[in-house]
C-alpha positions in Angstrom: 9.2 47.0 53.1 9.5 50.1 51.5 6.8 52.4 49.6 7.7 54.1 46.7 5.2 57.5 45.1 5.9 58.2 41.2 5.0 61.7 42.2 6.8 62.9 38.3 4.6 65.0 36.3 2.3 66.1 38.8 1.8 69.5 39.9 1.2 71.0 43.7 -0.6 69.8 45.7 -0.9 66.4 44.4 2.6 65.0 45.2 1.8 66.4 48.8 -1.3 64.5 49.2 0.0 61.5 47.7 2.8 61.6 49.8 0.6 62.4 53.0 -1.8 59.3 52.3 1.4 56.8 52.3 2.5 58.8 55.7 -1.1 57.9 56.9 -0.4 54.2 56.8 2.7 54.2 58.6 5.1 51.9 56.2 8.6 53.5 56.0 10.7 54.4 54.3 8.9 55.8 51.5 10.5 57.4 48.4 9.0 59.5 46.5 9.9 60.8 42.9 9.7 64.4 41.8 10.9 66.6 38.9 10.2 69.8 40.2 11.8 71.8 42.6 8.5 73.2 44.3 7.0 69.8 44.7 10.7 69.0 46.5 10.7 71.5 48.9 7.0 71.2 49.9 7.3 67.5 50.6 10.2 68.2 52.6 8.6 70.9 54.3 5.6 68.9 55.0 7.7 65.4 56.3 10.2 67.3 58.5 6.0 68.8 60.0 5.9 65.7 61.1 9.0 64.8 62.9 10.0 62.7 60.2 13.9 62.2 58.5 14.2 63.6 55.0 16.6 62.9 53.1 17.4 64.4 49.1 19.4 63.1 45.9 19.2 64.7 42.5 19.8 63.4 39.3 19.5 65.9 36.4 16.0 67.4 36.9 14.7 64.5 38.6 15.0 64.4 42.5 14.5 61.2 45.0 13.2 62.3 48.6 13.9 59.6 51.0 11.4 60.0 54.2 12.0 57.9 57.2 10.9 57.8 60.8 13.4 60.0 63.0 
């Protein structure tokens, strides 16, 4: 089962906290959706803080960050 975070529109921190409570429950993968590059790379930053796999694709201004357990 896999958990998917409409993180598009939001601005920082939200995506970050959104992404943290889904972490909290344990259910992978999760896949989050972003359109900004800031919200990306703090995701990222705060996944791979927690020993988890990250994993990017971008379409146009969009980007999908795949996070799974290592």
């Amino acid at each position: 089962m896999e958990i998917t975070v409409d993180a598009r529109g939001l601005s920082c921190p939200q995506p970050v906290l959104l992404v943290a409570k889904e972490i909290e429950k344990g259910v992978f993968p999760i896949i989050v959706k972003v359109d900004g590059a800031t919200a990306c790379e703090n995701i990222r930053r705060f996944a791979l803080t927690r020993k988890l796999k990250v994993s990017i694709t971008e379409s146009g201004d969009e980007s999908i960050i795949t996070i799974q357990k290592e």
